[in-house]
C-alpha positions as CSV (number, residue, x, y, z in Angstrom):
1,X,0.0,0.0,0.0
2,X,2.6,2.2,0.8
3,X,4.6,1.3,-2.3
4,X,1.8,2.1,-4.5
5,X,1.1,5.7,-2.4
6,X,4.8,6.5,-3.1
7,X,4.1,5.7,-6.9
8,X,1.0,8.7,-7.0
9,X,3.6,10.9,-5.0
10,X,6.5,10.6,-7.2
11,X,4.0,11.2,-10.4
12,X,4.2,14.7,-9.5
13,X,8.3,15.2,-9.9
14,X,7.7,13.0,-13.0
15,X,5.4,15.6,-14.4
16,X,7.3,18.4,-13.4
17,X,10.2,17.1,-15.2
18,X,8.5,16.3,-18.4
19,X,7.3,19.4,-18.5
20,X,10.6,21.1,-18.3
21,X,11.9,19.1,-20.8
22,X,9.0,20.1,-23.2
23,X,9.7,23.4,-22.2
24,X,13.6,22.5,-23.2
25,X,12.4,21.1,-26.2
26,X,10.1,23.4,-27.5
27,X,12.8,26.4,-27.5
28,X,15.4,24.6,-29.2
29,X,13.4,22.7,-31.9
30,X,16.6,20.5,-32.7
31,X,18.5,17.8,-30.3
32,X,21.3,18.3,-29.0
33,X,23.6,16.1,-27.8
34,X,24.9,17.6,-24.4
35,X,21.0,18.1,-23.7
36,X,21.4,14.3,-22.5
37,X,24.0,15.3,-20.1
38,X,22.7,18.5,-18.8
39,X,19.2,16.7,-18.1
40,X,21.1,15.0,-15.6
41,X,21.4,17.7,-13.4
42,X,17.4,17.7,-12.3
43,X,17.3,14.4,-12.0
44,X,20.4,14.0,-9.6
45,X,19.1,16.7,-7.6
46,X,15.8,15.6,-6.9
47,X,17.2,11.9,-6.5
48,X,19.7,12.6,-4.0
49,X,17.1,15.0,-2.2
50,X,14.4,12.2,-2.4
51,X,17.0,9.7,-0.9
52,X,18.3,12.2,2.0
53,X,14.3,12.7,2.7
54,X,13.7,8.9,2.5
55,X,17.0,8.3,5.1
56,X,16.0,11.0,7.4
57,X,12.4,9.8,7.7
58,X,14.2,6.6,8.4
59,X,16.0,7.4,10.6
60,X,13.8,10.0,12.0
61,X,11.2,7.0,12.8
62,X,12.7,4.9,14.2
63,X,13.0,7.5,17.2
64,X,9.3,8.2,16.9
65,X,7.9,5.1,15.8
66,X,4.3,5.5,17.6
67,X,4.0,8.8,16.0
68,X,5.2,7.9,12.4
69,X,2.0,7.9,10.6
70,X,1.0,11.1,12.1
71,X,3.9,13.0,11.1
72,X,4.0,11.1,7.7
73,X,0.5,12.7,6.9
74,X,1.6,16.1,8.7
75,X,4.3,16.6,6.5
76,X,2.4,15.6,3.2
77,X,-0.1,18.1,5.0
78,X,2.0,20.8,5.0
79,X,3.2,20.1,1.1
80,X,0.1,20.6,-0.2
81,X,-0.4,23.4,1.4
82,X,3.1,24.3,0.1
83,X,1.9,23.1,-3.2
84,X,-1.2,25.4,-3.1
85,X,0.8,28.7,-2.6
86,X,3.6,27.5,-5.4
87,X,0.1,27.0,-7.9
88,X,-1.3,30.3,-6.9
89,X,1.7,32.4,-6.3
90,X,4.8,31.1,-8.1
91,X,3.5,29.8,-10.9
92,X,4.3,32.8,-13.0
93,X,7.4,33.5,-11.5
94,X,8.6,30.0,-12.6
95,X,7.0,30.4,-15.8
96,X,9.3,33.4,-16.5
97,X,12.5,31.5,-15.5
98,X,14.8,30.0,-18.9
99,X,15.8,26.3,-18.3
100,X,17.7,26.4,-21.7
101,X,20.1,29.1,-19.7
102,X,22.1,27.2,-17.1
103,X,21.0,29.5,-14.1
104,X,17.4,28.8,-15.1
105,X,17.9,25.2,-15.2
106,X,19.5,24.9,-12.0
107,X,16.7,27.1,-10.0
108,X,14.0,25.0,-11.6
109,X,16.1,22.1,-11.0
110,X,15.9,23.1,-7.1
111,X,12.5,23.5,-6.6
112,X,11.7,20.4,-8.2
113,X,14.3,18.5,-5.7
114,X,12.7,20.6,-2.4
115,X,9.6,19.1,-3.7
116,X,11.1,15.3,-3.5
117,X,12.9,15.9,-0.3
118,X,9.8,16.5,1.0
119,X,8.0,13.2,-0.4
120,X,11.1,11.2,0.7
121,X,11.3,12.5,4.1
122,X,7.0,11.8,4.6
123,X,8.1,8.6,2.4
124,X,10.9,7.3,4.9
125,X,8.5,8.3,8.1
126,X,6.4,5.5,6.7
127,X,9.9,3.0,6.6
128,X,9.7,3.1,2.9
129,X,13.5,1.4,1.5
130,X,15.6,3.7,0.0
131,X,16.0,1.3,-2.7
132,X,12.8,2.3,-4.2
133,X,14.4,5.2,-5.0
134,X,16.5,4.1,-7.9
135,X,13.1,3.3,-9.6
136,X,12.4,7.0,-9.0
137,X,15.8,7.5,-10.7
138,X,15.0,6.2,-14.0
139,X,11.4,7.1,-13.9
140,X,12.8,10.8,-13.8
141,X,15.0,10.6,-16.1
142,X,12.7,8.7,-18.8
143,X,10.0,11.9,-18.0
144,X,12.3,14.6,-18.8
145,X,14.2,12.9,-22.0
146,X,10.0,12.0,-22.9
147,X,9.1,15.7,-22.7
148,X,11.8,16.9,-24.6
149,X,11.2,14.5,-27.6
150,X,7.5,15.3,-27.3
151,X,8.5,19.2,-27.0
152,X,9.7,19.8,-30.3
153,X,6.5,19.0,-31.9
154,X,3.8,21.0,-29.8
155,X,2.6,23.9,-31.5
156,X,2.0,25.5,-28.4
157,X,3.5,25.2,-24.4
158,X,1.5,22.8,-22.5
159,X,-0.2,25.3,-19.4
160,X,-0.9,22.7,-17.0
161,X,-1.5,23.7,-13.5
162,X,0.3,20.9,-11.6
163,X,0.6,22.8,-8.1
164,X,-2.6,22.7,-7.1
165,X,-3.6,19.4,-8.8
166,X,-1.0,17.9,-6.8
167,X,-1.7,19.3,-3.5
168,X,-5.3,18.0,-3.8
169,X,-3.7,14.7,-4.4
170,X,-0.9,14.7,-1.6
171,X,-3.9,16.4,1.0
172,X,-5.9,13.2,0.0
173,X,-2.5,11.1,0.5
174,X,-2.4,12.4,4.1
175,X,-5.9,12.3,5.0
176,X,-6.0,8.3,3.8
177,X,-2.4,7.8,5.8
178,X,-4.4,9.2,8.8
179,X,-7.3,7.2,8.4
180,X,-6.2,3.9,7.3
181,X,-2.7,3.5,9.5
């Protein structure tokens, strides 16, 4: 159950990186070839974040192993909510930011890595392996590379509000953590 939780929670880093890398994509309208290096850089980050969350949670738990499920939820709590103000308030800031430039890339590189920190560290509350993250790994990197392929063809940017989408999901995540555990 918790396995398959993790799977909706780690959806939302996969969009997030597809749709930089249609962003990517969509500006360049040819492939390059260091594009397959620098796409690295997202990924790492939010994998080494996701597996310093999922350690610390560990960790974390097994001092306050009564309480895990609570603070599991509280924390997934408290992303959505930082989920909600990121969909209503820096949505158009991140919009403005370049990830072709290598400043642009890295900034949207580290939001998208706070955002796994914080599922790995509500992830490892609930004793999650860290070995599940090298699933997450290849999952990311697969979304990004997918998004840049599929970039160069839209006519248009793709405007979907993920933010707030998400932080429904991740408030339902938490209330079901709550209620079933």
């Amino acid at each position: 159950m918790i396995i398959l939780l993790f799977s909706i929670a780690i959806f939302s880093l996969l969009i997030d990186m597809f749709l930089m890398g249609s962003v990517i994509g969509y500006f360049q309208k040819k492939i390059k070839s260091f594009d397959l290096l620098r796409f690295f850089m997202p990924v790492v980050f939010s994998f080494l974040l996701l597996a310093i969350g999922l350690y610390s949670g560990n960790q974390a738990a097994k001092f306050f192993s009564s309480y895990k499920f609570w603070y599991a939820a509280t924390i997934l709590f408290i992303f959505s909510l930082k989920l909600m103000y990121d969909g209503s308030k820096l949505s158009a800031i991140k919009r403005t930011i370049n990830p072709i430039d290598k400043k642009g890339l890295l900034y949207l590189s580290i939001l998208i890595a706070i955002n796994a920190f914080f599922i790995g560290l509500a992830f490892g509350f609930l004793e999650l392996k860290i070995v599940f993250t090298l699933y997450s790994f290849v999952a990311l990197y697969i979304s990004i590379f997918t998004g840049y392929l599929i970039g160069f063809s839209l006519k248009k940017l793709i405007g979907f509000k993920s933010d707030l989408f998400f932080a429904i999901i991740y408030l339902l995540i938490s209330f079901f953590i709550v209620i079933k555990f």
